[in-house]
Structures are given as C-alpha cells and as structure tokens.
N, C-alpha and C positions, 0 to 999 in steps of 0.2 A: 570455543568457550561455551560453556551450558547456560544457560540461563539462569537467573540464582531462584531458588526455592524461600529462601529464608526472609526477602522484602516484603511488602506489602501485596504488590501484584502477584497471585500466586500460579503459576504454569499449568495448564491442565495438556497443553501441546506447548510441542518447542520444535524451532528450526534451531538449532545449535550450530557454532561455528559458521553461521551466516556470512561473518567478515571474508569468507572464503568465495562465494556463492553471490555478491552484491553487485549482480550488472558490470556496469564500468568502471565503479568502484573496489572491486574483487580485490581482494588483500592490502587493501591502502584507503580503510573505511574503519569508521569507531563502531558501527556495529557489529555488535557481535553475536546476538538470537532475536529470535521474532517469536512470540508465545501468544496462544491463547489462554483464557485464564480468569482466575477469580479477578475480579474488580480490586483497586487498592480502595477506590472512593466508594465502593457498595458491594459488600460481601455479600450480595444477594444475585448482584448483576455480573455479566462477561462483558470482558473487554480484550480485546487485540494489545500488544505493547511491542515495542522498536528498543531493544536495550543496544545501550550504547555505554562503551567500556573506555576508561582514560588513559588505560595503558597499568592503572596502580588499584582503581576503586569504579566503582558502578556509576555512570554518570549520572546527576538530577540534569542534563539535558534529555533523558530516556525519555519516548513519548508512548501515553500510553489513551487508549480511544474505544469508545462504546464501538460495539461492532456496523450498528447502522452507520455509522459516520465512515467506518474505513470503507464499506459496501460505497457509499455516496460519492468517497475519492474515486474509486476505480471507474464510479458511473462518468462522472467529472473528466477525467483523464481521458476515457475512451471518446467521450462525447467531442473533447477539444481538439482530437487528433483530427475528426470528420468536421469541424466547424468551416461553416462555408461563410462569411462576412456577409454575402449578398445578401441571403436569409434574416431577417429578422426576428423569427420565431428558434425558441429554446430545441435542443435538441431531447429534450427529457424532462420527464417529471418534476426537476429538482429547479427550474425554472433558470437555468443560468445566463449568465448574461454577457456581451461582450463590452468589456470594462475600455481595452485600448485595443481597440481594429486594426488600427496602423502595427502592431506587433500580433497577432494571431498568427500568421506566417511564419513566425519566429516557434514557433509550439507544433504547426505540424514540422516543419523543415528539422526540427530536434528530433521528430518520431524518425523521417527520413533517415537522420545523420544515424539514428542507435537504433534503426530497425534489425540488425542482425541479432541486440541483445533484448530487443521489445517484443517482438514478432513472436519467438519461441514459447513468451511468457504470457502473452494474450492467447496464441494457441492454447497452449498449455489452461490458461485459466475457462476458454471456451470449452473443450473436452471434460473438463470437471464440473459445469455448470450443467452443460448437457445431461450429463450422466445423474447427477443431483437431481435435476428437472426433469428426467425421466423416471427414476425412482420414486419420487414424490405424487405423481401420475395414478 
C-alpha cells in the first residue's frame, strides 16, 4: 500500500508496502509505509511517519516524529543492545539511564533471539552512515 499523499504529513520518500518488509512482523503488521516528509504539525519542518492502516481507513494510531528524535531512537536501541549493568556511566550523549537493571538482559537476549532479522538492518544501516559520513568529508 502507498502511503497517502492527500493527509496532512506529506511524503517527500516513501517505503511502500512496508507491511511486507516488517522484521518479524512481515505480512501480519498494520503497517503499511514509512515516509519522509513535510511535517503535519509545521509545514516548514520534516518529519519521518509509521503509517499504519485498519484494514478499511488510515489509522490516527499512525506515528509521526521530528527526524532528531527517530535519529535518538536508533541511538537508544543500538546503545541498549551493548548496555553492560556494571557500568554506570551512559553510553551516549543522550544521557540514558538504566531504569530496571534486573531486566536489561531481557533487551539484549531479544537482540540475540532476532539477530537474524536485526543484524542485516544494522549492517545495512552502518554502510549508509559510512558512506553519508564519507561524502560529507
């Protein structure tokens, strides 16, 4: 499914038919695109958006995020996989913190369990940063 042109967020990139393409999710997910794009809340600003479809209509559970914030997710994610408990200093910039210790095992053991479907897309996401940060050079 395309991502609709005609809402508020407007597409300037689109992953289309995403619900195909969703991890472990893959064809039994309500998403259905991932768009870069005008802003709905600031037609000045970009934002990333997760559309999410009911099967009938466009769902208002669609989430839609400044681009620094989805950047800060994957900072987050990546950081949580390598969290060592011992440690008490942040792994990053974004000052994070361990909220319940006793489950942190629980977050890498899950990278473990869906490293066949994580791993591709961290590579994948490293080789485009690289190249980014090379170009930018």
């Amino acid at each position: 499914m395309k991502a609709p042109e005609y809402l508020n967020h407007k597409p300037i990139i689109s992953v289309n038919d995403y619900d195909k393409i969703d991890g472990i999710y893959a064809n039994k997910t309500d998403v259905r695109a991932l768009s870069i794009g005008q802003a709905q809340y600031d037609e000045d600003e970009i934002s990333v958006k997760i559309w999410r479809h009911t099967g009938e209509k466009w769902s208002r559970q669609s989430e839609e995020m400044p681009i620094h914030r989805a950047l800060d997710i994957c900072i987050l994610t990546i950081a949580a996989f390598m969290t060592d408990i011992s440690s008490k200093y942040p792994l990053t910039s974004l000052r994070e913190e361990i909220v319940q210790e006793g489950r942190v095992q629980e977050i890498i053991d899950y990278y473990k369990q869906n490293e066949n479907t994580l791993k591709p897309r961290l590579e994948e996401l490293k080789k485009i940063l690289d190249k980014f940060l090379e170009k930018k050079k």
